[in-house]
C-alpha positions as CSV (number, residue, x, y, z in Angstrom):
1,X,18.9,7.8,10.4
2,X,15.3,6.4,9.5
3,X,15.6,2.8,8.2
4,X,13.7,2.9,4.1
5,X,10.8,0.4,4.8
6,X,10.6,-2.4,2.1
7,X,6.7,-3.8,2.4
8,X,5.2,-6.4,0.2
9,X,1.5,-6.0,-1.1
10,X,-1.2,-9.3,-1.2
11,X,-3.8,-8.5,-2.5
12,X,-6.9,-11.2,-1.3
13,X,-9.7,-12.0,-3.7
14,X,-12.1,-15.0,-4.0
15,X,-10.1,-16.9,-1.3
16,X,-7.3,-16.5,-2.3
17,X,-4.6,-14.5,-3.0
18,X,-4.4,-12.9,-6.6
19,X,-1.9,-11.0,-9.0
20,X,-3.5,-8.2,-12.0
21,X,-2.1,-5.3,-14.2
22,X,-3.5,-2.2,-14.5
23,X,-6.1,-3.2,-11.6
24,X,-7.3,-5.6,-13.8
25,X,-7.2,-9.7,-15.1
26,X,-7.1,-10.9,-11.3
27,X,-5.5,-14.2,-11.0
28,X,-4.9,-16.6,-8.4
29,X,-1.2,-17.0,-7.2
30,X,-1.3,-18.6,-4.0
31,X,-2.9,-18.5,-0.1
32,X,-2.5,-16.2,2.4
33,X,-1.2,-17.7,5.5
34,X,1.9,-19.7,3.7
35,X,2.9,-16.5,2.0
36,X,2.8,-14.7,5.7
37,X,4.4,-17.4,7.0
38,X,7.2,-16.8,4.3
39,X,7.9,-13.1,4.5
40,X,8.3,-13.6,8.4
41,X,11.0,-15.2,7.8
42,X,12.6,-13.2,5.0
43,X,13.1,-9.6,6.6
44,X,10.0,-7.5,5.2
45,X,9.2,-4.3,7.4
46,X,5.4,-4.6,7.2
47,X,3.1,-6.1,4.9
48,X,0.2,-4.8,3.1
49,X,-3.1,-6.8,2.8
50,X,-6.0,-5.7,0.4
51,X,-9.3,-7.0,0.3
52,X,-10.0,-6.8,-3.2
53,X,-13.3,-7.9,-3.1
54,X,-14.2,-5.0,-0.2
55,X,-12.8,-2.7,-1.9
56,X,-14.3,-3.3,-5.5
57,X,-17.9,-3.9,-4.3
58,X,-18.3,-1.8,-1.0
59,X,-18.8,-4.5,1.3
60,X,-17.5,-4.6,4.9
61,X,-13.6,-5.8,5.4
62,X,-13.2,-9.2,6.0
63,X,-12.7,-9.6,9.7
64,X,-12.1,-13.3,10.2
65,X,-9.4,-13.5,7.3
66,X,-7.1,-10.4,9.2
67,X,-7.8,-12.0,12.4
68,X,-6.5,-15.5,10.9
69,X,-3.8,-13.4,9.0
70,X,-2.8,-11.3,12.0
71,X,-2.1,-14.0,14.2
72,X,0.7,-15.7,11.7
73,X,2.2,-12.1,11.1
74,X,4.9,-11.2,13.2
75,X,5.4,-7.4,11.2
76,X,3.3,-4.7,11.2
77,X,0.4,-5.1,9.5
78,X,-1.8,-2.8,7.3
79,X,-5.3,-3.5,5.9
80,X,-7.1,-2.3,3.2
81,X,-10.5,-2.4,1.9
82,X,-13.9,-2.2,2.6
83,X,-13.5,0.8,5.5
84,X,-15.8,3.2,5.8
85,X,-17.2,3.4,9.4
86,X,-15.0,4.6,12.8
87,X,-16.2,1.0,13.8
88,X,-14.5,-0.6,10.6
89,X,-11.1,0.6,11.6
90,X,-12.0,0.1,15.8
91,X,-12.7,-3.8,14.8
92,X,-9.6,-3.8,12.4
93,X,-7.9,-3.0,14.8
94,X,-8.9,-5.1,17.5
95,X,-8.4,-8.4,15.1
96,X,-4.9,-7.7,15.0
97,X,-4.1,-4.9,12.0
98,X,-1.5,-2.1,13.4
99,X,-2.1,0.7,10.8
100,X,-5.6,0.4,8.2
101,X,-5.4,1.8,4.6
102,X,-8.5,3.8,3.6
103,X,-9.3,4.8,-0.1
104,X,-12.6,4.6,-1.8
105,X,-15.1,6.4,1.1
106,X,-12.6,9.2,1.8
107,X,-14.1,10.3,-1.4
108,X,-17.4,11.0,-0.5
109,X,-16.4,11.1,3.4
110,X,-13.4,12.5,4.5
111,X,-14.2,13.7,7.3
112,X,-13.5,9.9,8.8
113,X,-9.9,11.0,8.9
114,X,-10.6,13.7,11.4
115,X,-12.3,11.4,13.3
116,X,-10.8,8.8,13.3
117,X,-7.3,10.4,13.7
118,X,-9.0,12.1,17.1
119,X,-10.0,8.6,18.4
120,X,-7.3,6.4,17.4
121,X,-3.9,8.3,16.1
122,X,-2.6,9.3,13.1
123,X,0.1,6.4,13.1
124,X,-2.3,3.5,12.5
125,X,-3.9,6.0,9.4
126,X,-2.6,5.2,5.9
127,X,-4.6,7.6,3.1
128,X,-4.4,5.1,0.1
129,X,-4.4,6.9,-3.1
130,X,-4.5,5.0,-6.5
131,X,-4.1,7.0,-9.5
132,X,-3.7,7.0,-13.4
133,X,-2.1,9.2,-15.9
134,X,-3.9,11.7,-18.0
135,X,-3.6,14.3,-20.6
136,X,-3.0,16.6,-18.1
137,X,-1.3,14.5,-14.9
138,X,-2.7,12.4,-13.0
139,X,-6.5,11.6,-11.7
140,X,-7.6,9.6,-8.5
141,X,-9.3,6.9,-8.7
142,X,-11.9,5.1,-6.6
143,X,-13.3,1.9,-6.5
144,X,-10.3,-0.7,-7.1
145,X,-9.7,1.6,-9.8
146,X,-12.7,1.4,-11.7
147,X,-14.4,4.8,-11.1
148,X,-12.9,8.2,-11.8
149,X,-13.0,10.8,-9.0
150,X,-11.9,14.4,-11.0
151,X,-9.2,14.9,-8.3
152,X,-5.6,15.0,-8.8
153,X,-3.3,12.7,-6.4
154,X,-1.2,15.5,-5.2
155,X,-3.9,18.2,-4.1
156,X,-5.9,15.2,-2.9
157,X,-2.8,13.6,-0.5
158,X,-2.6,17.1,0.8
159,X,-5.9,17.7,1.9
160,X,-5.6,14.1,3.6
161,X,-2.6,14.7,5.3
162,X,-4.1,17.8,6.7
163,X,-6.8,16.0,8.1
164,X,-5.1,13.5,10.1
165,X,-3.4,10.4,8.0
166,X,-0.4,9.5,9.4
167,X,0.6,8.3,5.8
168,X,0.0,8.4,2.2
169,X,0.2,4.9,-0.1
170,X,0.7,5.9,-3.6
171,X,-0.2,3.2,-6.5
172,X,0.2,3.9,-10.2
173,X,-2.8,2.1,-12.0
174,X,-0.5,2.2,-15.4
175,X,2.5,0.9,-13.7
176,X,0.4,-1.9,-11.6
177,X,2.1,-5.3,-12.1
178,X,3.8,-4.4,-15.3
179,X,7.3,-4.9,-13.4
180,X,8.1,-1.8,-16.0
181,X,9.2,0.2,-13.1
182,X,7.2,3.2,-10.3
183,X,6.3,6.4,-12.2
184,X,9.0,8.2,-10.4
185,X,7.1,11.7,-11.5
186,X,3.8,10.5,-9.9
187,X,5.6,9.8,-6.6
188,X,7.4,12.3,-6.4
189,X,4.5,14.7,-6.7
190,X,3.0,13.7,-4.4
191,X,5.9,13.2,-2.0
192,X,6.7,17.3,-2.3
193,X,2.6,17.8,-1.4
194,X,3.2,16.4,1.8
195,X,5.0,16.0,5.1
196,X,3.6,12.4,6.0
197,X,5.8,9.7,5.0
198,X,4.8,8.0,1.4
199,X,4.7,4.7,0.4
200,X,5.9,4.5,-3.8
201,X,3.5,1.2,-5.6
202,X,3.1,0.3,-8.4
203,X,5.4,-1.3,-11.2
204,X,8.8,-2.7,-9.1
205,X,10.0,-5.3,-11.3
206,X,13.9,-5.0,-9.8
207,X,16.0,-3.3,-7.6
208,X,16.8,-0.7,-9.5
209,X,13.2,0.5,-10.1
210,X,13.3,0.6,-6.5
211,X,16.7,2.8,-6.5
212,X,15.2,4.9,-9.0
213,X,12.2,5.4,-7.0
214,X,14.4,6.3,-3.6
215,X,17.0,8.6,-4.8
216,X,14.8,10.8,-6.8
217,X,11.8,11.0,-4.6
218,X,11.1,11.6,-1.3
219,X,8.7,8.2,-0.6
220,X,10.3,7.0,2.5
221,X,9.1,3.0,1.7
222,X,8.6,1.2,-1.1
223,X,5.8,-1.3,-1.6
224,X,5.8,-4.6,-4.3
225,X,4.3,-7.3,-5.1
226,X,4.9,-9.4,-8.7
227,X,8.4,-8.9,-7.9
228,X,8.2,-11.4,-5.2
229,X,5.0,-13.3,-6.8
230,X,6.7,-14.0,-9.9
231,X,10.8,-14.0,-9.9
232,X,12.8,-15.8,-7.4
233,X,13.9,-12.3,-6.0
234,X,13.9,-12.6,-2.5
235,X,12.8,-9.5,0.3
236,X,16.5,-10.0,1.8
237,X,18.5,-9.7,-1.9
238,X,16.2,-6.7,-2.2
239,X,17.6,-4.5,0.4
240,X,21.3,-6.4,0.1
241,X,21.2,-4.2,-3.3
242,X,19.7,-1.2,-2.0
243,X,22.3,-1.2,0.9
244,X,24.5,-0.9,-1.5
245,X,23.1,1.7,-3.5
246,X,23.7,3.6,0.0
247,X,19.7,3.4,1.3
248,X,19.8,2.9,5.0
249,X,17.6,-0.9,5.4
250,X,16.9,-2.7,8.7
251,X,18.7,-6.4,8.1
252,X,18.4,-9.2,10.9
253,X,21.3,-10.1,12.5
C-alpha cells in the first residue's frame, strides 16, 4: 500500500525564512539550514522550498541557497520559484533538488512541461497550482498570488498532467496560513481531474484538518507549514495521529 507523504513547506524570502496568510504580510520566522537540519531528524517525507522572492518578481531561482540547502537535506527535495527555462530546472537539479515545482511561467509557457518531461522525467515535475475562491469556484493564480489568470484549477491541473507533470501541488490562497483548515472541495476537484498524485496546501492548523483532507479526497500527500512554524506540533505526532485515523505513514524505526 502507498505510504501518505507528510511534507513541510518553507517558504524563503529576504534571507530568511518567512510565514504569511492569504499570500500576504510576509514575516520572518527563522533560517533555513537549522530548520532542515530539524525536520531531518523528525521523520518528514520531503520538503518543500519556495523562493518567494523568484517567484513574486520573475527573477531566476536562487542557486547557491538550494545548493547550501540541499547539501543539509537528507529527504527529497522540491523547489519552487523563479523557473522558467529547461536550463532553470537542468541547474536545479544539478545543485541537489530531486523534483522542481513550476507555477507562474506555465501560464504563458506550457509547453516547458513537454519539454522538460521529454528531457528529464515526469517524476522530478511538480505542476504547482495556487488558487482562490470565487463566485463561481475557483481561479488560478499567478505570480505569488498576486495576478489573476481566468483559468480554473481543475481544467488547468488537467491540461498539466497531460503534458507531462509527474504531480500537481494544490494551495488554497484563502486557506494560506489561517490554520482554519484545507478547502477539502478545492482539493478534491482537482484530485478527480487527474491521475497524478496531488499534494493538498493550504490551511493545516491540526491533525484533523489533515484527516479531513485524506479521507474525503483523493490528494495522496499533504503539505504544511504554520502548523510546524507556530505550535509545538511535531512532524512525528502528526502521522502518530493519522496512523491512527487508519492512513498508511512511513515511521522510522
Amino acid at each position: 500500500m502507498l505510504k501518505t507523504r507528510l511534507i513541510p513547506t518553507l517558504l524563503w524570502k529576504e534571507l530568511g525564512l518567512v510565514k504569511s496568510a492569504n499570500f500576504k504580510n510576509s514575516r520572518r520566522v527563522g533560517s533555513a539550514l537549522p530548520a532542515i537540519k530539524v525536520y531531518n531528524s523528525r521523520d518528514v517525507d520531503e520538503l518543500i522550498l519556495c523562493d518567494v522572492d523568484a517567484s513574486s518578481v520573475g527573477c531566476a531561482p536562487n542557486y547557491s541557497l538550494v545548493k547550501e540547502v540541499a547539501a543539509e537535506c537528507f529527504v527529497p527535495l522540491t523547489v519552487a520559484g523563479g523557473i522558467s527555462k529547461l536550463e532553470h530546472i537542468e541547474k536545479l537539479l544539478e545543485c541537489g533538488a530531486d523534483k522542481v515545482a513550476i507555477n507562474t511561467s506555465l501560464f504563458t509557457n506550457p509547453e516547458l512541461i513537454d519539454r522538460a518531461s521529454r528531457q528529464f522525467g515526469s517524476q522530478c515535475l511538480v505542476a504547482s497550482i495556487d488558487a482562490r475562491r470565487i463566485s463561481t469556484g475557483w481561479e488560478c493564480m499567478k505570480n505569488s498570488g498576486q495576478v489573476s489568470t481566468g483559468k480554473a484549477p481543475d481544467i488547468w491541473a488537467r491540461e498539466l498532467a497531460d503534458r507531462g507533470s509527474g504531480e500537481i501541488l494544490i494551495t488554497s490562497i484563502d486557506r494560506d496560513g489561517t490554520m482554519s483548515g484545507y478547502d477539502v472541495q478545492l482539493i478534491d476537484a482537482v484530485c478527480r481531474a487527474v491521475n497524478v498524485p496531488v499534494i493538498a496546501s493550504g490551511g493545516a492548523g491540526d491533525s484533523t484538518h489533515m484527516v479531513d483532507v485524506l479521507r474525503n479526497t483523493f490528494a495522496s500527500a499533504i503539505a504544511a507549514a504554520s502548523i510546524f512554524h507556530f505550535t509545538e506540533t511535531t512532524p512525528n505526532e502528526i502521522k502518530q495521529e493519522l496512523i491512527k485515523e487508519g492512513f498508511p505513514m512511513r515511521v522510522s524505526l
